[in-house]
C-alpha positions in Angstrom: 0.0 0.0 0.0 3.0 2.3 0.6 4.2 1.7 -2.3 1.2 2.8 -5.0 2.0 6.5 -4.8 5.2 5.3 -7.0 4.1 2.8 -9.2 6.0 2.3 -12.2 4.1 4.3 -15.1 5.4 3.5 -18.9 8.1 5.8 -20.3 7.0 9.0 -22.2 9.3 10.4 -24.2 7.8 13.7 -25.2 8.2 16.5 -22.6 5.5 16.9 -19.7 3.0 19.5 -20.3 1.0 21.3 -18.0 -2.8 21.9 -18.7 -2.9 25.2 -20.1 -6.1 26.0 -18.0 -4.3 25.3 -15.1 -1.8 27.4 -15.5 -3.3 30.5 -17.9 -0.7 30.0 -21.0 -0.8 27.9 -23.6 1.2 24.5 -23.0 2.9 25.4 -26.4 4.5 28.2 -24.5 6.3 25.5 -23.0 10.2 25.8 -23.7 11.6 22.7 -25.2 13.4 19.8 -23.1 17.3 19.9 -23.4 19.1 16.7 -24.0 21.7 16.6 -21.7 19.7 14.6 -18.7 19.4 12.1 -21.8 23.3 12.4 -22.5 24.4 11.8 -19.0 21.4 8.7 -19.2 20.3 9.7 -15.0 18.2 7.0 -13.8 15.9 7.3 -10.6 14.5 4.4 -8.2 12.5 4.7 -4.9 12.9 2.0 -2.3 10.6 1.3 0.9 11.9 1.3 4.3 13.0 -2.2 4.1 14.9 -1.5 1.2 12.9 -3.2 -1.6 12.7 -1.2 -4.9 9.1 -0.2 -5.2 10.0 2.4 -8.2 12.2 1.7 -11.6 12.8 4.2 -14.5 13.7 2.9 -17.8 16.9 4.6 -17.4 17.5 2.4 -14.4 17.1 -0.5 -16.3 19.3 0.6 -18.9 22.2 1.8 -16.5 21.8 -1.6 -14.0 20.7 -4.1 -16.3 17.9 -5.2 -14.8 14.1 -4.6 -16.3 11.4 -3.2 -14.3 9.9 -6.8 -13.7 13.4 -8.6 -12.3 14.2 -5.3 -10.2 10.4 -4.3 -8.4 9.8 -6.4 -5.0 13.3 -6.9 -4.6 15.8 -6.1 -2.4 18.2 -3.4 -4.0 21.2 -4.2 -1.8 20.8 -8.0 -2.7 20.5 -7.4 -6.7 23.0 -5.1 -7.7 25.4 -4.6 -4.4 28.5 -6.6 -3.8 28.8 -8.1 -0.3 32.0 -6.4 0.6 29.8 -3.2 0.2 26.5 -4.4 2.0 27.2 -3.2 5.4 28.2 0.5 4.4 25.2 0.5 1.7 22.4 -0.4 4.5 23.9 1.7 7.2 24.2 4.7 4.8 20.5 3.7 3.3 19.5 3.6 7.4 20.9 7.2 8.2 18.9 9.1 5.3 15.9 7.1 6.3 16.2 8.2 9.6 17.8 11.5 9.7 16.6 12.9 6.2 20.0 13.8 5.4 20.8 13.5 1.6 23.9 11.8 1.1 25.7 11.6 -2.4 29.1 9.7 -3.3 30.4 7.0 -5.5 30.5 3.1 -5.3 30.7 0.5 -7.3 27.6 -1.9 -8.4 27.4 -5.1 -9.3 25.6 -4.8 -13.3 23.4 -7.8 -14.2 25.8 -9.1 -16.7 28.4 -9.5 -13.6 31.2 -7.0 -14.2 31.4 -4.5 -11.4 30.4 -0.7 -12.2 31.3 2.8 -10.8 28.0 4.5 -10.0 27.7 8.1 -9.1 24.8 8.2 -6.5 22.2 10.5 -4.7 20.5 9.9 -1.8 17.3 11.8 -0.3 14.2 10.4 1.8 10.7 10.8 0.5 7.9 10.9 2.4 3.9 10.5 1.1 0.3 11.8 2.7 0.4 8.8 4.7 3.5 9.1 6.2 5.2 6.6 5.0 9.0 7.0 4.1 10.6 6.2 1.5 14.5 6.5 -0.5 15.1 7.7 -3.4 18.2 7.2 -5.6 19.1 8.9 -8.2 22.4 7.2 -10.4 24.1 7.7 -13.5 27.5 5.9 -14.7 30.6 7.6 -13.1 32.5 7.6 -16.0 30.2 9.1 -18.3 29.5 11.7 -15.6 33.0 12.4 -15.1 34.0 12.4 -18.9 31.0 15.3 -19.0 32.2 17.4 -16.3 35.7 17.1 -17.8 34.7 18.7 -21.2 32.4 21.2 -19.6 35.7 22.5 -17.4 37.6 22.4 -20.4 35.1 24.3 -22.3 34.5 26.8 -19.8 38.3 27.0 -19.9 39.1 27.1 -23.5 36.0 29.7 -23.5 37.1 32.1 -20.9 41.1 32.1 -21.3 40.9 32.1 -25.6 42.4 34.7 -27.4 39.7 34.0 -29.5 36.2 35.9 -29.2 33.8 33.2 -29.0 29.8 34.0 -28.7 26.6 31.6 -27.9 23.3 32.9 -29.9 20.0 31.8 -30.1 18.1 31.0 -33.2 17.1 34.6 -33.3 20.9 35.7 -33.2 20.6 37.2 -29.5 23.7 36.5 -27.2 23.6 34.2 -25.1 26.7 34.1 -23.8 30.4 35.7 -24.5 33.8 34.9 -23.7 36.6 38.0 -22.3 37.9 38.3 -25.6 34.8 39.2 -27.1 34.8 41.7 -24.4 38.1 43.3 -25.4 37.6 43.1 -29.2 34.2 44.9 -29.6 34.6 47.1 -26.1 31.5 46.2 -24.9 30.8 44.6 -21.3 30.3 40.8 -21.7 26.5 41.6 -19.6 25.9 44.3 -22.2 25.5 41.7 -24.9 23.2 39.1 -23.7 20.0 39.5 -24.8 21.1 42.2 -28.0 21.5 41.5 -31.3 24.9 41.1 -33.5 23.7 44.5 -35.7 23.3 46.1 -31.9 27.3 44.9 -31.3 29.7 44.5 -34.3 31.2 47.4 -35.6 30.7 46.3 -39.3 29.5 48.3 -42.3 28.2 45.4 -43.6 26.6 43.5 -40.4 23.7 42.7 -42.2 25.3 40.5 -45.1 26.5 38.6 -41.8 23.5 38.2 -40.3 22.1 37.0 -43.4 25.2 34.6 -43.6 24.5 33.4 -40.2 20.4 32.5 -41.0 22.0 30.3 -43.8 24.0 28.4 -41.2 21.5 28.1 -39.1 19.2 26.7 -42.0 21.5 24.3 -44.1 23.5 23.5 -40.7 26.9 24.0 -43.4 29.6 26.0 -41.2 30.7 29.8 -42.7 34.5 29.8 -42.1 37.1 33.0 -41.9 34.9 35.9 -43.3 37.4 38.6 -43.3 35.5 42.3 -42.0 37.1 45.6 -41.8 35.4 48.4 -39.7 36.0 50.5 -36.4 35.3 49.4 -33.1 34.3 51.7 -30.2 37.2 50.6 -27.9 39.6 52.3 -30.7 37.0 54.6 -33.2 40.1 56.4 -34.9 42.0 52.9 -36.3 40.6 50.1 -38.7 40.3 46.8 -37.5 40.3 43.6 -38.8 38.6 40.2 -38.2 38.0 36.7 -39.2 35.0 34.9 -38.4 33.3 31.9 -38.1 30.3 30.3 -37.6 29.0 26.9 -36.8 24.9 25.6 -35.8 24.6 24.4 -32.4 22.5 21.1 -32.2 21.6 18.6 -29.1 22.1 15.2 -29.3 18.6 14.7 -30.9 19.5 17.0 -33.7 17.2 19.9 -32.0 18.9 23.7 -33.5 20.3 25.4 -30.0 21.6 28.6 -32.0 24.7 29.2 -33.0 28.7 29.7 -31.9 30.3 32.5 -33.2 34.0 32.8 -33.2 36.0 36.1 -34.0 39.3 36.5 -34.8 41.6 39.7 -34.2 43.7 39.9 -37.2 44.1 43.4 -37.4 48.1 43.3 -37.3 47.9 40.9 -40.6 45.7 43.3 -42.1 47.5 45.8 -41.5 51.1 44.3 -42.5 49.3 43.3 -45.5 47.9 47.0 -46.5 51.3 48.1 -46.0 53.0 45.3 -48.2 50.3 46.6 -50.8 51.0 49.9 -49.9 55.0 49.3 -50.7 53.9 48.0 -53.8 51.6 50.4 -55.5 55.0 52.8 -54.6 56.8 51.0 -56.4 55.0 50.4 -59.3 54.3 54.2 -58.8 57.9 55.3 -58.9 58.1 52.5 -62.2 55.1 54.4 -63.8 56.8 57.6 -63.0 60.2 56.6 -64.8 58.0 56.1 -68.4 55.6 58.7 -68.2 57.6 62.1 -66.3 60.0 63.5 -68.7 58.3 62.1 -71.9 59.3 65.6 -73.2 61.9 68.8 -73.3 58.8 71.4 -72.3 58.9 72.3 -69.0 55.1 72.8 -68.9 54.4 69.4 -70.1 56.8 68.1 -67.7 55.2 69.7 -65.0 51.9 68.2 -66.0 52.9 64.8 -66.2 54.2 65.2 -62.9 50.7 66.2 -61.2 49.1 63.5 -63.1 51.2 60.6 -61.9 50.8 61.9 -58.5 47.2 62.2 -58.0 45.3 60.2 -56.9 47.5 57.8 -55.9 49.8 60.6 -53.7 47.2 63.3 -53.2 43.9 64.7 -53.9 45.0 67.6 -54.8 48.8 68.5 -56.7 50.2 71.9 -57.6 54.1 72.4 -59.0 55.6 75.7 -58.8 58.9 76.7 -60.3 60.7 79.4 -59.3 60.3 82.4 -61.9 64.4 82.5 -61.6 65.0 79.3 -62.3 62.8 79.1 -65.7 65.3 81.9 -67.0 67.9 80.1 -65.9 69.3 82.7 -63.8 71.3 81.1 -61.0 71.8 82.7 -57.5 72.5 81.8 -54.4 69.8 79.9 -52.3 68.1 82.8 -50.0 67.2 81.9 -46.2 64.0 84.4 -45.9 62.3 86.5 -48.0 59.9 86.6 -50.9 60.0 84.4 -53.5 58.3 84.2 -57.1 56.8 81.5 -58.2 55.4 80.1 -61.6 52.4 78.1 -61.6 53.3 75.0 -63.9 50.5 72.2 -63.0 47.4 72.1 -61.4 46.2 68.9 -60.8 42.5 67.2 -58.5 41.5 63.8 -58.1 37.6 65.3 -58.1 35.5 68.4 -58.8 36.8 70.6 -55.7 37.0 74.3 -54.5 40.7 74.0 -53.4 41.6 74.4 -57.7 40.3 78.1 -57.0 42.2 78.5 -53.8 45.5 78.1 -56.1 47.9 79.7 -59.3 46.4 78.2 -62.3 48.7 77.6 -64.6 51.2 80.5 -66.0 50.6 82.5 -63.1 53.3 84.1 -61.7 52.6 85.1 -57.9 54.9 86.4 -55.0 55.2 84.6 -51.7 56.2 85.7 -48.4 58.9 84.1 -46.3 56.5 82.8 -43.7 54.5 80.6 -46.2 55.1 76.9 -46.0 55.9 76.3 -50.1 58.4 79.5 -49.7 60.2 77.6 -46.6 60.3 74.3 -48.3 62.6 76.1 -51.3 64.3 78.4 -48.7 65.4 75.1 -46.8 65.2 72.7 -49.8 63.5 70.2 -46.7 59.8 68.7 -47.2 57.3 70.3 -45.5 55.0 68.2 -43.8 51.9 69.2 -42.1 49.8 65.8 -40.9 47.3 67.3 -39.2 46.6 71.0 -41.0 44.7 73.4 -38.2 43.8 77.0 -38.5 46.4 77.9 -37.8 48.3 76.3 -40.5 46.0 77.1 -43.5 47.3 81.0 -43.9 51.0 79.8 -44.5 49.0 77.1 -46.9 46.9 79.7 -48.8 47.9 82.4 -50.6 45.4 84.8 -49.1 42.6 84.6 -46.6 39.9 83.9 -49.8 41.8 81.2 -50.7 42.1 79.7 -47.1 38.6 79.8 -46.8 38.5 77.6 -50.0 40.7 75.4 -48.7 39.1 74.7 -45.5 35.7 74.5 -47.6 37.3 71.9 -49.4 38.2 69.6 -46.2 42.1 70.2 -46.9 43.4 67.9 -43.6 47.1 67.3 -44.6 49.6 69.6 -46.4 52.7 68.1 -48.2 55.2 70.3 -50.3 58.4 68.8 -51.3 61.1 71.2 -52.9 62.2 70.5 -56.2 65.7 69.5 -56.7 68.6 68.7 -59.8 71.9 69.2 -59.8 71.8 70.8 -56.4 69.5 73.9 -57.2 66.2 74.0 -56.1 63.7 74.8 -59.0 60.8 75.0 -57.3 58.5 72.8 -55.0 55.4 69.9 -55.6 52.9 71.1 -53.5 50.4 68.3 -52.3 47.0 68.5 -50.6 44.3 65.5 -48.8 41.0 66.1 -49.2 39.0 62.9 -49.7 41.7 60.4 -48.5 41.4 60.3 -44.6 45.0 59.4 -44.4 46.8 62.1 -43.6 50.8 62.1 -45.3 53.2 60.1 -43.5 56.9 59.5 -43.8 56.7 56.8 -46.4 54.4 59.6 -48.3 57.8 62.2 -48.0 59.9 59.5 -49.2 57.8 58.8 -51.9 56.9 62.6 -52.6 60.4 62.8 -52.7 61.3 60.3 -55.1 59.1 61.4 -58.0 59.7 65.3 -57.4 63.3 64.2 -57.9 62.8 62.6 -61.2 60.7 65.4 -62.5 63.4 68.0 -61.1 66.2 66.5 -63.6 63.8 66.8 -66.3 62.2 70.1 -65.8 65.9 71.4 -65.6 66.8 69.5 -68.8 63.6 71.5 -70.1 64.8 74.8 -69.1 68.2 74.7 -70.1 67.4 73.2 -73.5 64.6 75.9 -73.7 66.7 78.4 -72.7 69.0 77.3 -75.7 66.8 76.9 -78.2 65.4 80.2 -77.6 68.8 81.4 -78.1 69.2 79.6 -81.2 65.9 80.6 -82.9 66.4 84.2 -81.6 69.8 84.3 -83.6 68.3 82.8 -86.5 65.2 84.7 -86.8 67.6 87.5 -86.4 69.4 86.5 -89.7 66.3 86.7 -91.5 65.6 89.2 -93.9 63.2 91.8 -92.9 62.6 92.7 -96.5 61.1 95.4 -98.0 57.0 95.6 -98.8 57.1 95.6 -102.1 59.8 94.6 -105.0 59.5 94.8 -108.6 57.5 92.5 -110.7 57.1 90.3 -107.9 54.2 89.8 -104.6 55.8 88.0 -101.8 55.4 86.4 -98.5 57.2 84.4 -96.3 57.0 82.0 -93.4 59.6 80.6 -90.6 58.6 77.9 -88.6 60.7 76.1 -85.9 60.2 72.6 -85.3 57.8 71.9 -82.2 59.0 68.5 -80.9 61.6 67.7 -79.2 64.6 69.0 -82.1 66.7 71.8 -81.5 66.4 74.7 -84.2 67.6 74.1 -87.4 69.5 76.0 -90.2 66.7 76.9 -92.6 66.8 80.0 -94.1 65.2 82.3 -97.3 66.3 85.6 -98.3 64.8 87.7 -100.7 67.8 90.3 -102.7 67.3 93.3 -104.7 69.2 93.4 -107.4 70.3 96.2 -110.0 67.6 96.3 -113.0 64.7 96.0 -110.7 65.7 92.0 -111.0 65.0 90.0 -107.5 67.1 87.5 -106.2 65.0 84.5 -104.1 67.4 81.8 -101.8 66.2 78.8 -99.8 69.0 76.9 -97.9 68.9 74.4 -95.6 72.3 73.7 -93.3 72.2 70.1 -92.0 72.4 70.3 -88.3 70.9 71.5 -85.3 71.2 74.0 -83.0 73.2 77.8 -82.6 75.9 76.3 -84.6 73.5 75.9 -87.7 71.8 79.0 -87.6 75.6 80.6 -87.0 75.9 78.7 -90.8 73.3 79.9 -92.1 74.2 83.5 -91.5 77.5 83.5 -92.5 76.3 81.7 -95.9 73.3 84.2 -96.2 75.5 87.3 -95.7 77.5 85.5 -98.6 75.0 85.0 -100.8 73.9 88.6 -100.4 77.6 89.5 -101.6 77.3 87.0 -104.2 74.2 88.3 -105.6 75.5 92.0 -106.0 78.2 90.8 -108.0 75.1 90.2 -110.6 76.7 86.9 -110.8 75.1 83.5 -112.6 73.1 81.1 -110.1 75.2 78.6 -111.0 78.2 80.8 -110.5 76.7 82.2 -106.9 76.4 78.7 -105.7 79.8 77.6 -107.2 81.2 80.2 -104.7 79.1 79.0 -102.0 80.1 75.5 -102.1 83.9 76.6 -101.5 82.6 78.7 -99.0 80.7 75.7 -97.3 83.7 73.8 -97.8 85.9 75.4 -95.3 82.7 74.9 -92.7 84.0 71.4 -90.9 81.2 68.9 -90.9 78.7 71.0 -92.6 76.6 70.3 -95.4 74.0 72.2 -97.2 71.1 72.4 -99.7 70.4 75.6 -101.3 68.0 76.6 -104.3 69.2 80.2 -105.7 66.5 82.0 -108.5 66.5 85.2 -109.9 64.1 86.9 -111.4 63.4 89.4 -114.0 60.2 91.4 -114.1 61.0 93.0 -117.5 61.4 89.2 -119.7 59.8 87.5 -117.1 62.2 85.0 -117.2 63.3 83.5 -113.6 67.0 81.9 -114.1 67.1 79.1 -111.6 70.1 76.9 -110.0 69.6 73.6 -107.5 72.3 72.8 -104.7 70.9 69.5 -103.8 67.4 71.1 -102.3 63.7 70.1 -102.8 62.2 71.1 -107.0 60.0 74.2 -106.4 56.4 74.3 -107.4 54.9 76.5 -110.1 51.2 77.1 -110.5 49.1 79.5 -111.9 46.1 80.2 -114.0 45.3 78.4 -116.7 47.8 75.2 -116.1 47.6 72.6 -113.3 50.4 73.3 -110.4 53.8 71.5 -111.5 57.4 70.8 -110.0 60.0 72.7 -112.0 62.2 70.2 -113.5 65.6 71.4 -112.7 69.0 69.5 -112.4 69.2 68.5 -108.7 72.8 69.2 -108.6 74.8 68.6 -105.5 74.5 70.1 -101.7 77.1 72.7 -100.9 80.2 71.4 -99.4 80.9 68.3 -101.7 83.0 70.3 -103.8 83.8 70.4 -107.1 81.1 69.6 -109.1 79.5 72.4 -111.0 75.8 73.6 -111.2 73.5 74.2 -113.5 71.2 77.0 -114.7 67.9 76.5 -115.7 65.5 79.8 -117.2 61.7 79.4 -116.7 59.2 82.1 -117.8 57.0 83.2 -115.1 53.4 84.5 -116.6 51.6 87.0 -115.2 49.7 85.8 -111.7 52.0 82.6 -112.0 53.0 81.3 -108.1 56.4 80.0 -107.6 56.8 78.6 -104.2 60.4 77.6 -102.6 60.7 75.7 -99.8 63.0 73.2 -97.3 62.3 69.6 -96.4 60.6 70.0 -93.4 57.4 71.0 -95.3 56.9 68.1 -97.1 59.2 65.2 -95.3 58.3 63.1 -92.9 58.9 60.0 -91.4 55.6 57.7 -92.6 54.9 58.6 -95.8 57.0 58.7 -99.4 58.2 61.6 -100.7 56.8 61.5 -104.3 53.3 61.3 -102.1 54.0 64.1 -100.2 54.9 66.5 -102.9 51.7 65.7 -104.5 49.7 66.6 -101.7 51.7 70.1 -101.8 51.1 70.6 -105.2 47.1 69.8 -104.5 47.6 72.8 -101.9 48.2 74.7 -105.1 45.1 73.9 -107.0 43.7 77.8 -106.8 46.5 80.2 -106.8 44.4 83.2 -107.0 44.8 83.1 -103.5 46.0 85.4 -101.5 50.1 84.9 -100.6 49.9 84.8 -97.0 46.7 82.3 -97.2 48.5 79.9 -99.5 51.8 80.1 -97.0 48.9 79.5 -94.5 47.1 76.4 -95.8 51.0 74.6 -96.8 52.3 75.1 -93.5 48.7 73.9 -91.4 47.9 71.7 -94.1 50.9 69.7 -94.3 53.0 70.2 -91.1 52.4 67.8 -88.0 52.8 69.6 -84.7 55.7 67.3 -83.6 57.6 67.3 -87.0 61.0 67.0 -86.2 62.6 69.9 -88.5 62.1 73.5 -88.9 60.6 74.6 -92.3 61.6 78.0 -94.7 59.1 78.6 -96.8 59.2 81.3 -99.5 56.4 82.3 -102.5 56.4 85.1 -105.2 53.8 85.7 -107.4 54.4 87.5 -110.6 52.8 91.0 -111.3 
């Protein structure tokens, strides 16, 4: 009778319910069993006072051997204890009965199969309505138990002493639990977290993709391994950051979802090494790039462009170079300490629409700055000028006047950079370099770097000037040894053209000249000294001013040029071609000798334009061969054009091909003189030819 408030009922797996009247919720409310009681495989019996077992659980049978049947009715200390442990078992079992004491500990127990068992036991007396007493034990294999509360240390352990952040969440991705580390890397309190969300705690741009991510592991049960994420985190808001994470599904025993472990990873030192190692490497592929494409010319302007563009963006947002006005006319002078300088404005250069190009020169200004300004110290000292942080204090020595330092504040200018501009020991100028957009403010490596490229461009802005400087020279002298003639000679309209070559040649030795002679005759040249530079144009004076001699002699064209070439003789290494007419208004005859030039072109009204077949004869200098004369009659409005080889040459295209095209130029020659010289020169010179052109037409009256 004792014994029927304990009757053996069958096993129910599901979880116990309570009646949802009962209790005001609904029993779904119910939060779902866990399955570690199942792991650890607990079993429960109650005995009576005399020790018989008068309850068995399932799990009991399991864990003992012994099925509800074989153990109920009998004598627990008989079935399953060993005789050298009978006394201690029924004096222990005789204490909680008595005293109510629980007692717990571990014993061995003998299984029904025979092998002897280590059995982690609980004690505790029971008592029913009645009064009646009762024990009840509650068991579960010692080894099991003990293998359990070894991992749980361990992961309590591994949890709470990782480097590693490591985070519990529940299926709706709240926290359940995190780990110190976690603590340190997002600088949030570990009690802060529970309960909140990962949008509410990661410092992630992107936390949404992640939480995304994370549903998908919780759905598909498929772990989401090392997700590299950049942000900021509110333990160090001015520094990026860098993690790895991880995520695996959390499942019991039955395959029931728990959540999910998170695990994050503080790689911000290999992100970081890794940015630099980049960063090295886009320097040096930027110093490469700078090698090919700074100094692609001799223009100073063009070298000062190149240099802004190679710099921004990957240097700055925004790039100015400034030469000194000195140094672009090559005036050298000792290096002041203080005091105003002039500056040039070469380059002007921005990585994005922004106010700060109005705060500075544009280009071909030419603007004085005061001792105190930064870019005036950096070419007093010839020492980069770094500002990392620029303040307000710093943006009047930055801008050239308080407008523009309003500009430049307006445009978010944070960091200043102006590196001086160095070759062969003078400083030309400086590179003046602005951050905007890029948070970065310069740095060391930037001055280095800044450094580096302003070098190279320095060596080839000052092979610009200097080679400016002497071609300037060169074409002054020879445009000095041209004739000025008068308006007007007789018989004969005339114009004229002298055009230097624009690329990267030095100025040549072409000339024309245009002679009065006695007799109202006119004497036309068009000579071309082979060479470059003041050298050639000092040629091609001295041979001018002999030709003019020449000519007064009234001399044969043939004859003048005979002289010439003994002349041309005595110049070492010089040849040169030279086409000598002369032309009298009163037969209209035009006598005409060739020293190895180009045939000129004769057009007019009434016949298609043509290139006068003379004798080609050989250039001036060769020596002792003779030359020809050739007459030509020149009809009224007829155009005869002279020229050198830098009109029609070139380097692509054949010469027969060339002088067709010129003679196409000549198709209506009713034009006016200067509109033909015009249309030859625009119509078949290149910008970048590589030789300077003489060009010389008469049209008879």
């Amino acid at each position: 009778m004792a014994a029927e408030p304990f009757r053996s009922e069958p096993f129910r797996s599901e979880p116990f319910r309570p009646d949802a009247d009962a209790y005001g919720t609904e029993a779904a409310d119910a939060p779902p069993p866990t399955g570690l009681l199942d792991v650890l495989s607990v079993s429960a019996m109650v005995l009576d006072s005399d020790g018989r077992i008068v309850f068995w659980t399932p799990q009991a049978e399991e864990l003992f051997g012994y099925t509800a049947q074989e153990a109920l009715g009998n004598y627990a200390a008989r079935l399953f204890i060993h005789s050298e442990h009978l006394k201690a078992v029924v004096r222990l079992f005789a204490e909680v009965l008595e005293t109510g004491r629980s007692w717990a500990g571990t014993f061995p127990i003998r299984h029904k199969d025979g092998s002897s068992r280590l059995m982690e036991f609980r004690n505790m007396r029971l008592q029913d309505d009645l009064g009646d007493v009762y024990a009840l034990g509650i068991a579960a294999d010692h080894t099991l138990l003990q293998r359990v509360e070894t991992d749980l240390a361990l992961c309590e352990r591994l949890i709470n002493q990782s480097p590693i952040g490591l985070a519990l969440l529940d299926p709706d991705l709240r926290y359940l639990l995190v780990n110190p580390a976690l603590e340190r890397i997002d600088g949030i309190p570990a009690e802060e977290h529970i309960g909140r969300r990962l949008r509410e705690t990661l410092p992630l741009p992107d936390v949404e993709t992640i939480e995304s991510a994370l549903r998908q592991v919780l759905t598909t049960g498929t772990p989401l391994l090392d997700q590299y994420h950049v942000g900021r985190p509110p333990a160090d808001p001015e520094r990026e950051h860098a993690w790895s994470l991880s995520f695996y599904r959390l499942e019991d025993p039955g395959g029931r979802v728990l959540g999910a472990a998170a695990s994050v990873v503080d790689v911000t030192e290999r992100h970081r090494a890794a940015a630099e190692a980049d960063r090295a490497r886009r320097r040096l592929a930027l110093i490469a790039e700078a090698s090919t494409r700074v100094g692609t010319t001799l223009e100073v302007e063009q070298t000062a462009r190149e240099l802004a563009d190679i710099a921004v963006p990957q240097l700055a947002d925004v790039v100015a170079v400034d030469v000194l006005d000195s140094a672009l006319a090559c005036r050298r002078s000792r290096r002041p300490d203080e005091g105003t300088e002039l500056f040039r404005a070469l380059a002007l250069k921005a990585a994005h629409p922004t106010v700060a190009l109005r705060a500075a020169d544009a280009p071909g200004d030419v603007t004085a700055y005061d001792g105190d300004r930064l870019v005036t110290l950096c070419v007093h000292t010839g020492r980069p000028v770094l500002v990392r942080h620029v303040g307000d204090d710093d943006i009047p020595r930055i801008a050239r006047d308080a407008e523009a330092g309003s500009l430049l504040t307006r445009a978010g200018v944070h960091s200043y950079l102006a590196v001086p501009l160095i070759a062969h020991g003078e400083v030309l100028g400086a590179l003046d370099l602005k951050r905007t957009r890029n948070p970065l403010p310069f740095d060391e490596d930037d001055v280095v770097l800044a450094g580096e490229l302003a070098g190279r461009a320095a060596v080839a802005i000052d092979n610009a000037r200097w080679f400016e400087s002497v071609r300037n020279t060169a074409l002054t002298l020879q445009r000095s040894l041209l004739p000025d003639h008068p308006p007007h000679h007789a018989g004969l309209d005339l114009a004229s053209r002298y055009q230097p070559a624009q690329a990267t040649s030095e100025v040549g030795g072409d000339w024309y000249d245009v002679i009065p002679l006695s007799d109202d005759k006119t004497a036309l040249v068009v000579g071309d000294v082979m060479g470059n530079g003041i050298d050639a144009a000092a040629t091609m004076g001295r041979l001018r001013t002999a030709t003019c001699a020449y000519a007064d002699l009234d001399l044969d064209p043939g004859a003048v040029l005979q002289h010439l070439d003994k002349i041309t003789c005595d110049l070492e290494h010089y040849i040169v071609t030279c086409l000598y007419a002369v032309y009298d208004p009163r037969t209209r005859q035009c006598r005409i000798a060739n020293a190895g030039h180009m045939p000129p072109a004769l057009a007019g009204p009434g016949h298609p334009p043509v290139l006068l077949d003379l004798p080609p004869g050989a250039p001036l200098g060769v020596g002792g061969i003779p030359f020809e004369t050739t007459t030509t009659h020149l009809a009224p409005a007829d155009v005869l054009v002279l020229y050198t080889d830098g009109l029609v040459e070139t380097r692509h295209h054949p010469i027969d091909d060339r002088l067709a095209v010129l003679l196409n130029f000549l198709d209506e020659p009713d034009r006016p003189l200067e509109e033909i010289c015009d249309l030859l020169l625009y119509g078949l010179r290149h910008p970048d030819d590589h030789d300077d052109v003489a060009l010389l037409v008469a049209r008879a009256l």
